[in-house]
KOLGU-4560 file (N, C-alpha, C; in nm, 3 decimals, padded with zeros to 5 digits):
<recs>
<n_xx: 00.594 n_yy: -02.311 n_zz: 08.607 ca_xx: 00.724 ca_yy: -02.260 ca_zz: 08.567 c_xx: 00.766 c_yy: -02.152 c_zz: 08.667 mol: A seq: 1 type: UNK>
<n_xx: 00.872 n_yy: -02.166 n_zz: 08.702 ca_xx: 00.938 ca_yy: -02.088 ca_zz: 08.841 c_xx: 00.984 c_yy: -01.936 c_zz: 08.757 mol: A seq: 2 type: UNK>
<n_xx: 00.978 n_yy: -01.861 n_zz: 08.724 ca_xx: 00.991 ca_yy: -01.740 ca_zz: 08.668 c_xx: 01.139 c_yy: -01.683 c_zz: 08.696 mol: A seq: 3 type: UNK>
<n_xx: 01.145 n_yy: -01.653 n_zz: 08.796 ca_xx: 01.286 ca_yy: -01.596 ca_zz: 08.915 c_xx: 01.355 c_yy: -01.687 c_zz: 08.943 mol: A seq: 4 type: UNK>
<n_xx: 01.470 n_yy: -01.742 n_zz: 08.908 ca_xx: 01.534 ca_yy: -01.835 ca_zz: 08.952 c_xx: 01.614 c_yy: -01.791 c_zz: 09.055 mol: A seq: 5 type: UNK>
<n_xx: 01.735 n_yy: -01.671 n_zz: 09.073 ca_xx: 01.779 ca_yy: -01.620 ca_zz: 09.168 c_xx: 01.891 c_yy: -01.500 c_zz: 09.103 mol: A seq: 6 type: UNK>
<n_xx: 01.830 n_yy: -01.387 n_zz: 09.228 ca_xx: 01.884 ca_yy: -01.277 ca_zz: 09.208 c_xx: 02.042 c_yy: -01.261 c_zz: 09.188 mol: A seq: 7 type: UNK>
<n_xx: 02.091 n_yy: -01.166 n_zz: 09.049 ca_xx: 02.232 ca_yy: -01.151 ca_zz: 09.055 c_xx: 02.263 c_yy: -01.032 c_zz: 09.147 mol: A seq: 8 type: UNK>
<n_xx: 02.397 n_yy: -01.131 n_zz: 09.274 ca_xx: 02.406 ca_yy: -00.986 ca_zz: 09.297 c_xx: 02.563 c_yy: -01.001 c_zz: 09.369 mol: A seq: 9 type: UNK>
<n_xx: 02.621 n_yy: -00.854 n_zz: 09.233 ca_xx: 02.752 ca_yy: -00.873 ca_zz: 09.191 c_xx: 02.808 c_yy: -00.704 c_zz: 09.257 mol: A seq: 10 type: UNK>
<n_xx: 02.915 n_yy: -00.666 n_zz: 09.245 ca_xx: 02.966 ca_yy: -00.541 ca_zz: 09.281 c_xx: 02.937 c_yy: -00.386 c_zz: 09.150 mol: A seq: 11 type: UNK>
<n_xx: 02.881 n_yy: -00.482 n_zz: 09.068 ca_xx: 02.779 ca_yy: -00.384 ca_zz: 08.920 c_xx: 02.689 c_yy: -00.399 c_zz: 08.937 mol: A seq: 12 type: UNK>
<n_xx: 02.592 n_yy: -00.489 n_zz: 08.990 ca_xx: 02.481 ca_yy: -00.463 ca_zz: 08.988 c_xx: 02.433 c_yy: -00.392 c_zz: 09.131 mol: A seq: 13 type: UNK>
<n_xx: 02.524 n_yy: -00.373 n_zz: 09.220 ca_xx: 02.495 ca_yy: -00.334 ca_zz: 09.327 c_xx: 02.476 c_yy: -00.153 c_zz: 09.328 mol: A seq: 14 type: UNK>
<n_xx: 02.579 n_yy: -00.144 n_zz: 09.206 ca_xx: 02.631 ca_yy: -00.003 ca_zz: 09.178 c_xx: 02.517 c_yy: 00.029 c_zz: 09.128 mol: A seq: 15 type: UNK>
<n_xx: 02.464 n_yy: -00.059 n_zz: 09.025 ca_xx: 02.290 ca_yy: -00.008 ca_zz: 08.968 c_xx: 02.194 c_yy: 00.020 c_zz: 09.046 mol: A seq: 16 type: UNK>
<n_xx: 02.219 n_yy: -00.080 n_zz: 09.162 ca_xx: 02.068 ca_yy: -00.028 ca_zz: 09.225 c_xx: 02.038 c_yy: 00.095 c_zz: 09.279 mol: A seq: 17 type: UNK>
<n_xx: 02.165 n_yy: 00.192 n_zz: 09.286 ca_xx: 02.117 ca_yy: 00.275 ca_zz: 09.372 c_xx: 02.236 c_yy: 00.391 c_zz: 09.294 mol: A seq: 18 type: UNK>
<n_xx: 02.170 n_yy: 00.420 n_zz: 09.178 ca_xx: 02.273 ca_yy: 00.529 ca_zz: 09.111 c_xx: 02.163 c_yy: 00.651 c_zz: 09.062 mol: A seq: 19 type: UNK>
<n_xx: 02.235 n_yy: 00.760 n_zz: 09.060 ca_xx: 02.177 ca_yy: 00.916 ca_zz: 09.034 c_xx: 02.197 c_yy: 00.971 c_zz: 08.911 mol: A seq: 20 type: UNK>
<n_xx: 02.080 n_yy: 00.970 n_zz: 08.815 ca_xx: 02.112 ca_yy: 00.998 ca_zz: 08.663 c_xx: 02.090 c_yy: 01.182 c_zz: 08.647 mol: A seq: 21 type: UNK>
<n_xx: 02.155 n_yy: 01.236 n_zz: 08.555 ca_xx: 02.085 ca_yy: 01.394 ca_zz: 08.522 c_xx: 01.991 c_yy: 01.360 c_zz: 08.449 mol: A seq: 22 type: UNK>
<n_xx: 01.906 n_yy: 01.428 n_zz: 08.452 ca_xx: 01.769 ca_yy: 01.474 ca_zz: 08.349 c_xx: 01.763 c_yy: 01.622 c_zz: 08.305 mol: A seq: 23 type: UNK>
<n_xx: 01.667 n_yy: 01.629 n_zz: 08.229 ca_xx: 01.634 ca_yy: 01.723 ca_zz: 08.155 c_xx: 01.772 c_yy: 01.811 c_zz: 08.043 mol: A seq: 24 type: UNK>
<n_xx: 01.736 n_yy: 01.927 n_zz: 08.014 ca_xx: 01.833 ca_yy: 02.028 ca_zz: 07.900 c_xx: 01.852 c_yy: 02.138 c_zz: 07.979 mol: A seq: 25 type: UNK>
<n_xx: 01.959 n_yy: 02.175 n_zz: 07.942 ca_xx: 02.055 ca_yy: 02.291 ca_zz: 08.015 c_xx: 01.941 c_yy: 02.414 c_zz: 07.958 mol: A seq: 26 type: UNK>
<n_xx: 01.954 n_yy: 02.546 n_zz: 08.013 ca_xx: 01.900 ca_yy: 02.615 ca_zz: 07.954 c_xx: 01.981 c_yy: 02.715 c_zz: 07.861 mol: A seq: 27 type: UNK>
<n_xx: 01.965 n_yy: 02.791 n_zz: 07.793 ca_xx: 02.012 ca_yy: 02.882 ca_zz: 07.683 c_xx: 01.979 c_yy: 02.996 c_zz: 07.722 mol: A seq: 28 type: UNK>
<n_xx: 02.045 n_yy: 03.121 n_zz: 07.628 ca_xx: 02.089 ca_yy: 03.252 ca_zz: 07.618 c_xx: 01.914 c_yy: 03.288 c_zz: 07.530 mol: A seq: 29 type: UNK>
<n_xx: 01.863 n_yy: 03.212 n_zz: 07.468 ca_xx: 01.757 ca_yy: 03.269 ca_zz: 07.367 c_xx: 01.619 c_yy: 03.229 c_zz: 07.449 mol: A seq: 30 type: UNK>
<n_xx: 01.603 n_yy: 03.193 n_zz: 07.619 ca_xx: 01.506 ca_yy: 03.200 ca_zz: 07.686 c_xx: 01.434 c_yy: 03.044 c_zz: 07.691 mol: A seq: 31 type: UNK>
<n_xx: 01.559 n_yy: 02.967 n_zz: 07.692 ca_xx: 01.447 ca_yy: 02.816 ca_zz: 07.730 c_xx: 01.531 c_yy: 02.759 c_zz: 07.862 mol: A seq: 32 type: UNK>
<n_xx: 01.407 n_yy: 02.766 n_zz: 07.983 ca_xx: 01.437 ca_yy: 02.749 ca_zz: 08.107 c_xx: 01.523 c_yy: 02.630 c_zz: 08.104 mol: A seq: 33 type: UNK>
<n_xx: 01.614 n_yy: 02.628 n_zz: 08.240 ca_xx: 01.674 ca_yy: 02.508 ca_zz: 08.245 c_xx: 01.581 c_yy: 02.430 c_zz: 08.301 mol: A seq: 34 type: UNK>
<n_xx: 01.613 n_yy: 02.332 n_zz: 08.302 ca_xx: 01.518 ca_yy: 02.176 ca_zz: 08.320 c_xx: 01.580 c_yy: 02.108 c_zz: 08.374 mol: A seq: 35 type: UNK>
<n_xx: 01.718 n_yy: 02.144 n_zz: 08.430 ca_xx: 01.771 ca_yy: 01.987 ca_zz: 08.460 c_xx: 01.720 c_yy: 01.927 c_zz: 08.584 mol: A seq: 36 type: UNK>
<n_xx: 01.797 n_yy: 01.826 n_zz: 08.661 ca_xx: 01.802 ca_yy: 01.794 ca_zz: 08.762 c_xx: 01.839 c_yy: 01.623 c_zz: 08.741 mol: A seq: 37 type: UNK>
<n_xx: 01.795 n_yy: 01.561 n_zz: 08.896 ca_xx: 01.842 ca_yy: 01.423 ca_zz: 08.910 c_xx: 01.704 c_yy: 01.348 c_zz: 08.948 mol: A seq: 38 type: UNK>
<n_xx: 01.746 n_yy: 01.199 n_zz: 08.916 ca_xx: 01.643 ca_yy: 01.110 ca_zz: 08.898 c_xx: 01.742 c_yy: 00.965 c_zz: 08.989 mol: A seq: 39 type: UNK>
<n_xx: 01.683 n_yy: 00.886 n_zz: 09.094 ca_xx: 01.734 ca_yy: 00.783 ca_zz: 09.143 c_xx: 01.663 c_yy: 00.679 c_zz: 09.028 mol: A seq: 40 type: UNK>
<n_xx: 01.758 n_yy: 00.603 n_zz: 08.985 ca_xx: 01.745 ca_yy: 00.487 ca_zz: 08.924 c_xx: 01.785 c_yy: 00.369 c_zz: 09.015 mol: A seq: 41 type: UNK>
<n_xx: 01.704 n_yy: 00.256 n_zz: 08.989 ca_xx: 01.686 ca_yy: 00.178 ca_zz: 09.071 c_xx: 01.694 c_yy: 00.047 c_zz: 08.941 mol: A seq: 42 type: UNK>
<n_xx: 01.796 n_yy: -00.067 n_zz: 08.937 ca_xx: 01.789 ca_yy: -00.153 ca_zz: 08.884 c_xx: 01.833 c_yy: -00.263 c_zz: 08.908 mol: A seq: 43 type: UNK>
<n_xx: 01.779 n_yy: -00.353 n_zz: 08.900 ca_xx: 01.806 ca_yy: -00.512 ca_zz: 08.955 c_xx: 01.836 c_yy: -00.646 c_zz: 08.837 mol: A seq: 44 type: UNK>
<n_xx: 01.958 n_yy: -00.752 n_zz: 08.876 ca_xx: 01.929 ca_yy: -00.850 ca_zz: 08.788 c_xx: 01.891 c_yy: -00.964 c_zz: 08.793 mol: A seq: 45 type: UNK>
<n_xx: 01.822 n_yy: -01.062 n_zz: 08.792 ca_xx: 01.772 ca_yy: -01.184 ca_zz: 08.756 c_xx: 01.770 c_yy: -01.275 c_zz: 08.684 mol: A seq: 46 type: UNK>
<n_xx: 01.846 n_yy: -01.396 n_zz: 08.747 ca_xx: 01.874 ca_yy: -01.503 ca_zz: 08.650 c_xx: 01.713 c_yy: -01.590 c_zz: 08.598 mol: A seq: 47 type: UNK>
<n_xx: 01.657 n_yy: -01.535 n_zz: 08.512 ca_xx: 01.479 ca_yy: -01.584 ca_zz: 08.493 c_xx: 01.489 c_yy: -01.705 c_zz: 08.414 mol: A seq: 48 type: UNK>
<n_xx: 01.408 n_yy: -01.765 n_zz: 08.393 ca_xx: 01.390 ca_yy: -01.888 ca_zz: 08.303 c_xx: 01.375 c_yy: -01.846 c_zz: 08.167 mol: A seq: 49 type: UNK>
<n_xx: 01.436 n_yy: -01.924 n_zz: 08.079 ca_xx: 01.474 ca_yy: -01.883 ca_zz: 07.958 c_xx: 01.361 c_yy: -01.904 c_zz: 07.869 mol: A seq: 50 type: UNK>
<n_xx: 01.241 n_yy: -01.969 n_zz: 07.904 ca_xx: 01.133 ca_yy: -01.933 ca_zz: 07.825 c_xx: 01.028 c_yy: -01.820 c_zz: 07.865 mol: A seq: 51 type: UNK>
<n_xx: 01.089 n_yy: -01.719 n_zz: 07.982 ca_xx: 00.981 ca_yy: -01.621 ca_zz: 08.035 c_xx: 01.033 c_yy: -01.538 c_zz: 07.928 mol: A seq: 52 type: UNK>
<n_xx: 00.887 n_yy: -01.462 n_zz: 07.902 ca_xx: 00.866 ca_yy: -01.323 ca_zz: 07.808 c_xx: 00.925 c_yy: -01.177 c_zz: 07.937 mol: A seq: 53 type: UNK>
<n_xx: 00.910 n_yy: -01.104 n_zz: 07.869 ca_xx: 00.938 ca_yy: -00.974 ca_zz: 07.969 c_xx: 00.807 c_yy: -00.931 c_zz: 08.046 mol: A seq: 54 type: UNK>
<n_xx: 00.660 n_yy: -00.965 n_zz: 07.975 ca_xx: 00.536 ca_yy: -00.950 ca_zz: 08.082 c_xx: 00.525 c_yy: -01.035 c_zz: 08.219 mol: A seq: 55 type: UNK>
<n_xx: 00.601 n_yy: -01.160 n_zz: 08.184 ca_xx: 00.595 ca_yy: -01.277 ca_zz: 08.240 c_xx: 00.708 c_yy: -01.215 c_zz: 08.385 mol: A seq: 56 type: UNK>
<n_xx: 00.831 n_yy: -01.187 n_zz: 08.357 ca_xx: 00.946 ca_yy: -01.135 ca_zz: 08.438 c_xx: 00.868 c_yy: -01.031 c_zz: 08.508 mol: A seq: 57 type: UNK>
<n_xx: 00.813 n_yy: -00.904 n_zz: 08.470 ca_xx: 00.767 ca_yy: -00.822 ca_zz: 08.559 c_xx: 00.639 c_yy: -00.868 c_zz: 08.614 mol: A seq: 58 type: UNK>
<n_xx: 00.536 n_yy: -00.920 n_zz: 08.603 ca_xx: 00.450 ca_yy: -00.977 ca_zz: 08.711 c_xx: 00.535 c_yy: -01.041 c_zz: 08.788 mol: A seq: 59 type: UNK>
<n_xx: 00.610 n_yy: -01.137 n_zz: 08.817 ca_xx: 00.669 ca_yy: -01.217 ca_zz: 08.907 c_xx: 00.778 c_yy: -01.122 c_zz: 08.944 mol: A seq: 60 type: UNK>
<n_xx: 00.801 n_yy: -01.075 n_zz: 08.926 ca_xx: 00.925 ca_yy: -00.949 ca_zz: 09.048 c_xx: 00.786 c_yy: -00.852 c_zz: 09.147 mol: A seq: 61 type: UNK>
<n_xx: 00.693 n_yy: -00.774 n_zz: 09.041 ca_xx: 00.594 ca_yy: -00.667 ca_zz: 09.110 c_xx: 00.550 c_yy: -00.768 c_zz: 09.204 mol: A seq: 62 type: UNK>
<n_xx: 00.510 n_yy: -00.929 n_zz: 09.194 ca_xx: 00.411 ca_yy: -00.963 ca_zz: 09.305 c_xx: 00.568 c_yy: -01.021 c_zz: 09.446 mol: A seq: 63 type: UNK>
<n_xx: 00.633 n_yy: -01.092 n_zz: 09.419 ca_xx: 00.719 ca_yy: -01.118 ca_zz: 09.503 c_xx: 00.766 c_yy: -01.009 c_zz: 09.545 mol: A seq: 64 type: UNK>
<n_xx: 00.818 n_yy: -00.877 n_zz: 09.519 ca_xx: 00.904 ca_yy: -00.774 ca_zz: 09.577 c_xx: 00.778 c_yy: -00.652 c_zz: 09.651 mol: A seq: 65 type: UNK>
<n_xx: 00.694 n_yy: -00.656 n_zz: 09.584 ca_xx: 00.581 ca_yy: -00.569 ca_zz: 09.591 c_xx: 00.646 c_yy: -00.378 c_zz: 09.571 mol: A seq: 66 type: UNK>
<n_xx: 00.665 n_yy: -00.404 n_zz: 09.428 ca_xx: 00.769 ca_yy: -00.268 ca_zz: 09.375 c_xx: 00.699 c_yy: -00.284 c_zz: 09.235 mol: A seq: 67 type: UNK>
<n_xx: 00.718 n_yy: -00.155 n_zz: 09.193 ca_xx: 00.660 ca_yy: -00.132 ca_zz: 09.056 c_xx: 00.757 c_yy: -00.141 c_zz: 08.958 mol: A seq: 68 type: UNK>
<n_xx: 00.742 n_yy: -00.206 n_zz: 08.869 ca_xx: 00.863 ca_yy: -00.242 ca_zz: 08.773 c_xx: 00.835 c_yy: -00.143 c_zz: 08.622 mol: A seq: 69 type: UNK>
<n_xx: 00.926 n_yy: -00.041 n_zz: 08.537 ca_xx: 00.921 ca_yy: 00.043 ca_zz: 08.478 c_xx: 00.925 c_yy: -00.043 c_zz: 08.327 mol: A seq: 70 type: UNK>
<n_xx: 01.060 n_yy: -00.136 n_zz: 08.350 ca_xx: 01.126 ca_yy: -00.201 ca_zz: 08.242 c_xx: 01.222 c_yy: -00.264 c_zz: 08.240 mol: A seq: 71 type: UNK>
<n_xx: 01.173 n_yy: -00.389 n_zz: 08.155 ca_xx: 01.228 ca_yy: -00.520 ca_zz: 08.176 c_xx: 01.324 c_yy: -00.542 c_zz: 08.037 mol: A seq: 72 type: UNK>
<n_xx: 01.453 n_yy: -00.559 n_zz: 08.081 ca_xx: 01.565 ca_yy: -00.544 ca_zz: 07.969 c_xx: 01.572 c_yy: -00.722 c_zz: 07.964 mol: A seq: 73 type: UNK>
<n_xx: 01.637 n_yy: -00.823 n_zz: 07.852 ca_xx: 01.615 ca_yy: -00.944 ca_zz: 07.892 c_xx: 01.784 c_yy: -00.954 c_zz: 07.788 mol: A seq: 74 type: UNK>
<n_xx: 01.820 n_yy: -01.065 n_zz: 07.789 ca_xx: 01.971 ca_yy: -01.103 ca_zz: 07.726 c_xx: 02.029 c_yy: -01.303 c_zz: 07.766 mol: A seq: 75 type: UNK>
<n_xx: 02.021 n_yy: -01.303 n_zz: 07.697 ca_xx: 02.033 ca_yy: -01.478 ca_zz: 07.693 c_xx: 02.191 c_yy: -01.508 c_zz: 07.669 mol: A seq: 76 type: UNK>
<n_xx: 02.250 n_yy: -01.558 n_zz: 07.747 ca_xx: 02.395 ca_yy: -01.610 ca_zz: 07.766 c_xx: 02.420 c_yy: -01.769 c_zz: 07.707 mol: A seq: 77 type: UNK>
<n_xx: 02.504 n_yy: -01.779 n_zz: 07.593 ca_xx: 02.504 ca_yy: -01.943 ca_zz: 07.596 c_xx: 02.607 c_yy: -01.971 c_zz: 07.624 mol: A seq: 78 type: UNK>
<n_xx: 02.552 n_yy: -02.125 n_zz: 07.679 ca_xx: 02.705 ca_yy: -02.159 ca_zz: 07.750 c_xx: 02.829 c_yy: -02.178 c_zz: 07.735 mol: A seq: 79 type: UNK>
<n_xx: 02.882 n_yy: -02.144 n_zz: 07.823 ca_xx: 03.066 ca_yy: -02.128 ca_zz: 07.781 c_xx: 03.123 c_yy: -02.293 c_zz: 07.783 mol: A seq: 80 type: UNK>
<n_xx: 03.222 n_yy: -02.316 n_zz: 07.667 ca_xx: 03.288 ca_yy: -02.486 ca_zz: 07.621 c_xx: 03.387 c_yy: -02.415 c_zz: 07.762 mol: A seq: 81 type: UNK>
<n_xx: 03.378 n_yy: -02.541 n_zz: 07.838 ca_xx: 03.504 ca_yy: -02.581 ca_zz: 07.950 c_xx: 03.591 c_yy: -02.643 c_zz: 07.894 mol: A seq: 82 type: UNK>
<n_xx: 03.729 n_yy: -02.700 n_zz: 07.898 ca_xx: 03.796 ca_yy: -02.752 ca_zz: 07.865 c_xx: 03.906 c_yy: -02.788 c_zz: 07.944 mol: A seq: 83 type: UNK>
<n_xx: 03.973 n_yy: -02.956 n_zz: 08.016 ca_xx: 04.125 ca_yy: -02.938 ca_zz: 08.091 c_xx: 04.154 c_yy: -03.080 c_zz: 08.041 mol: A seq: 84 type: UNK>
<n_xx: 04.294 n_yy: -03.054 n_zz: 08.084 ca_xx: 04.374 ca_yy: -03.179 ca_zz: 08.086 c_xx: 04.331 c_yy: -03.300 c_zz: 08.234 mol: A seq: 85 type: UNK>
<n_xx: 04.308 n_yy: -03.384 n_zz: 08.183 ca_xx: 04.361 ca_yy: -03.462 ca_zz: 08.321 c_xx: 04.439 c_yy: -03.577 c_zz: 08.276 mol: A seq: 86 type: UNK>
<n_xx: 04.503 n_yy: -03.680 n_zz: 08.384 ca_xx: 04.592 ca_yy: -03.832 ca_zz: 08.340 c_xx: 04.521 c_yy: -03.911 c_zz: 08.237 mol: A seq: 87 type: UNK>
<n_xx: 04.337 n_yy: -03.904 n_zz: 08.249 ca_xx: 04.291 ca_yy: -03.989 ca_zz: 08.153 c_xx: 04.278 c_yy: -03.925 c_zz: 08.025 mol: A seq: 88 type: UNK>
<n_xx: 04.331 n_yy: -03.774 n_zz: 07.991 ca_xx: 04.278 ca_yy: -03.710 ca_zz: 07.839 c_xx: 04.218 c_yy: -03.621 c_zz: 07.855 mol: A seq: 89 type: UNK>
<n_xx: 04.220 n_yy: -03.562 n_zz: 07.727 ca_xx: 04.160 ca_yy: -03.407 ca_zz: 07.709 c_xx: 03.989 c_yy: -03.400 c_zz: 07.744 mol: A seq: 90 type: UNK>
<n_xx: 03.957 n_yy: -03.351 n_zz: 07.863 ca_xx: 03.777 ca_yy: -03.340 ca_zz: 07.887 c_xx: 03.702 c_yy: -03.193 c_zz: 07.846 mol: A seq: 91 type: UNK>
<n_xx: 03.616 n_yy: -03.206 n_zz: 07.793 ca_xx: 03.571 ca_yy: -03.124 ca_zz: 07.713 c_xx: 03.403 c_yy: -03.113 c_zz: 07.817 mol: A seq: 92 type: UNK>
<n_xx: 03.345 n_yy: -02.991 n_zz: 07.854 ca_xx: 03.216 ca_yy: -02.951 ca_zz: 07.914 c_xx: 03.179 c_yy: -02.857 c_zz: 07.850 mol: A seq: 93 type: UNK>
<n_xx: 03.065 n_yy: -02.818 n_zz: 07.874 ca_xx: 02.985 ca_yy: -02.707 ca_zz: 07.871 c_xx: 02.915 c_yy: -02.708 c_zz: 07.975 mol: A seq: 94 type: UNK>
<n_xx: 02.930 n_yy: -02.545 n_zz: 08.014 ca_xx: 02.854 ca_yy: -02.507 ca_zz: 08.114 c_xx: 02.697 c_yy: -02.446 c_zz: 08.068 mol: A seq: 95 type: UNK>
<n_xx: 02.611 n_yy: -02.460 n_zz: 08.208 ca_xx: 02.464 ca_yy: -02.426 ca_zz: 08.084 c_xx: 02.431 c_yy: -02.275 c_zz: 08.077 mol: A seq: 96 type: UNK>
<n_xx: 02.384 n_yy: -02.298 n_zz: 07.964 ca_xx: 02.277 ca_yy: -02.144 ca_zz: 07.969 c_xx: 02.254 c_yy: -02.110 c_zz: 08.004 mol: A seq: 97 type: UNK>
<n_xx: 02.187 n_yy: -01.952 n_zz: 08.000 ca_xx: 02.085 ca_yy: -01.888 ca_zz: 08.110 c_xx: 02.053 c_yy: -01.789 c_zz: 08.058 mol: A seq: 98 type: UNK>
<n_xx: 01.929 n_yy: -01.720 n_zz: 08.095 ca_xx: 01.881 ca_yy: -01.604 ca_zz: 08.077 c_xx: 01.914 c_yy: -01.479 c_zz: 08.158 mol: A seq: 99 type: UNK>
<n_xx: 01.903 n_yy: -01.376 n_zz: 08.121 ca_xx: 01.950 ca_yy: -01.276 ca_zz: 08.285 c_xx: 01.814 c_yy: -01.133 c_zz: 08.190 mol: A seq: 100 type: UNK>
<n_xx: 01.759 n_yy: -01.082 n_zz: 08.367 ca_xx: 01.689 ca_yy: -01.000 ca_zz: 08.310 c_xx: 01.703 c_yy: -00.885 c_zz: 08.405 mol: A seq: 101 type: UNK>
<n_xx: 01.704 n_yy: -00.766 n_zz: 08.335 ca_xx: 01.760 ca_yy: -00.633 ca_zz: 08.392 c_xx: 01.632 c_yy: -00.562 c_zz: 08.433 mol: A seq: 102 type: UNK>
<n_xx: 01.567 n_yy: -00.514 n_zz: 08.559 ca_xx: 01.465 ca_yy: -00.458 ca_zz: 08.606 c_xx: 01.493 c_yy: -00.345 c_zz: 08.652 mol: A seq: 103 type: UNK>
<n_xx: 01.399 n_yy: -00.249 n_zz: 08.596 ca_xx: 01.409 ca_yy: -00.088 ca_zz: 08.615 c_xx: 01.309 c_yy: -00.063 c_zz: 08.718 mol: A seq: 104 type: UNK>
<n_xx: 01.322 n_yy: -00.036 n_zz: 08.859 ca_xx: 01.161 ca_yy: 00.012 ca_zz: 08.948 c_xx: 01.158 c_yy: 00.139 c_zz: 08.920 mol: A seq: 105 type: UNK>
<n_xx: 01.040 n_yy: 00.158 n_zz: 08.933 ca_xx: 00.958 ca_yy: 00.325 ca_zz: 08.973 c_xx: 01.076 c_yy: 00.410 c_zz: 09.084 mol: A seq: 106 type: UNK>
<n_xx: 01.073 n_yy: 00.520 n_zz: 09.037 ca_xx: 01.178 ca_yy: 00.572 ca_zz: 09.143 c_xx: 01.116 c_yy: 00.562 c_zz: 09.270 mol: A seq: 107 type: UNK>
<n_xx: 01.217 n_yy: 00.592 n_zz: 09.334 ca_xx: 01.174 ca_yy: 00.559 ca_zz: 09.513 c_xx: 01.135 c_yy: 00.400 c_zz: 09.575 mol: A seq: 108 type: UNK>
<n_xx: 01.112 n_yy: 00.335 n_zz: 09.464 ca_xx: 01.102 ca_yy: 00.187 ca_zz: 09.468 c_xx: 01.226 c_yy: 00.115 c_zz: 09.505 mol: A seq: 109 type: UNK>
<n_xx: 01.264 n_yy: 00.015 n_zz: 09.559 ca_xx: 01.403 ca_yy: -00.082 ca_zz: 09.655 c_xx: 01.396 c_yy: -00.188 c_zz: 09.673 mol: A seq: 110 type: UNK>
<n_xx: 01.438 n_yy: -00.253 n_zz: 09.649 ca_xx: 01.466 ca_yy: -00.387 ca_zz: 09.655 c_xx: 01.572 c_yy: -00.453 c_zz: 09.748 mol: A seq: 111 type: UNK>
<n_xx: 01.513 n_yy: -00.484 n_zz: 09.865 ca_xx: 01.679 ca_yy: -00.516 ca_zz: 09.978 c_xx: 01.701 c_yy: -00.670 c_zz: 09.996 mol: A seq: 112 type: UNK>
<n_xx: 01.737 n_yy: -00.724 n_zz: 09.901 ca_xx: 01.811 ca_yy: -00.865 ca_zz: 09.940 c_xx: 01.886 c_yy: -00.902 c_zz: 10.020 mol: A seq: 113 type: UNK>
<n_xx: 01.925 n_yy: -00.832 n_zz: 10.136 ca_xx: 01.980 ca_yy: -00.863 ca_zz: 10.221 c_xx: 01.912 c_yy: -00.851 c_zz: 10.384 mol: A seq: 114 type: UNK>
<n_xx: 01.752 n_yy: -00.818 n_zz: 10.345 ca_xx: 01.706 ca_yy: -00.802 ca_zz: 10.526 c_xx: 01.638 c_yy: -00.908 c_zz: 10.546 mol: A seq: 115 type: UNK>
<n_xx: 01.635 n_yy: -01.051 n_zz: 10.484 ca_xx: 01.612 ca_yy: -01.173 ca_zz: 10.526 c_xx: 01.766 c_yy: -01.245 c_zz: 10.567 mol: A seq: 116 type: UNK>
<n_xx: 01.857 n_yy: -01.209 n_zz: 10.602 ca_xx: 01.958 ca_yy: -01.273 ca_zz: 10.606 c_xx: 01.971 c_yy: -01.317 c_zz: 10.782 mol: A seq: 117 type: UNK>
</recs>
């Protein structure tokens, strides 16, 4: 079973891979240090096979990408009814299914789909 079928990669998910979150709590007047700061988040999507588990998705990204994977978000799409006119009558499709799975790396971890090109 092929795990990874092929990477999504859209003008949102591009924005994910490489976005800057705040962390931590502001500090206060009654003596609790501030904490904040920033954290690079790093996230990727994948159209996976719809019978992979989420253990299954992160072994097959960690060994192909060689990146440490934090957390594996998963979401199953069913397919959208097509529908048109043509001269012979009303045609009716469906397009197929799919799975899509959202991967969180270890910070400082990257994923560049574009330096085999």
């Amino acid at each position: 079973m092929e795990i990874i079928q092929k990477p999504i990669v859209t003008e949102k998910f591009n924005a994910l891979a490489s976005r800057t979150v705040q962390t931590g709590k502001k500090g206060n007047k009654n003596g609790r240090p501030d904490t904040r700061g920033t954290r690079n988040i790093a996230q990727f999507a994948f159209i996976v096979d719809p019978r992979a588990n989420k253990y299954q998705i992160k072994q097959a990204v960690e060994e192909m990408y060689n990146v440490t994977v934090v957390a594996v978000n998963t979401m199953n799409y069913d397919g959208k009814v097509k529908a048109r006119m043509t001269k012979a009558g009303y045609i009716v499709g469906k397009k197929a299914s799919f799975k899509k799975a959202i991967v969180t790396l270890k910070d400082g971890d990257k994923i560049d789909f574009y330096s085999n090109i």
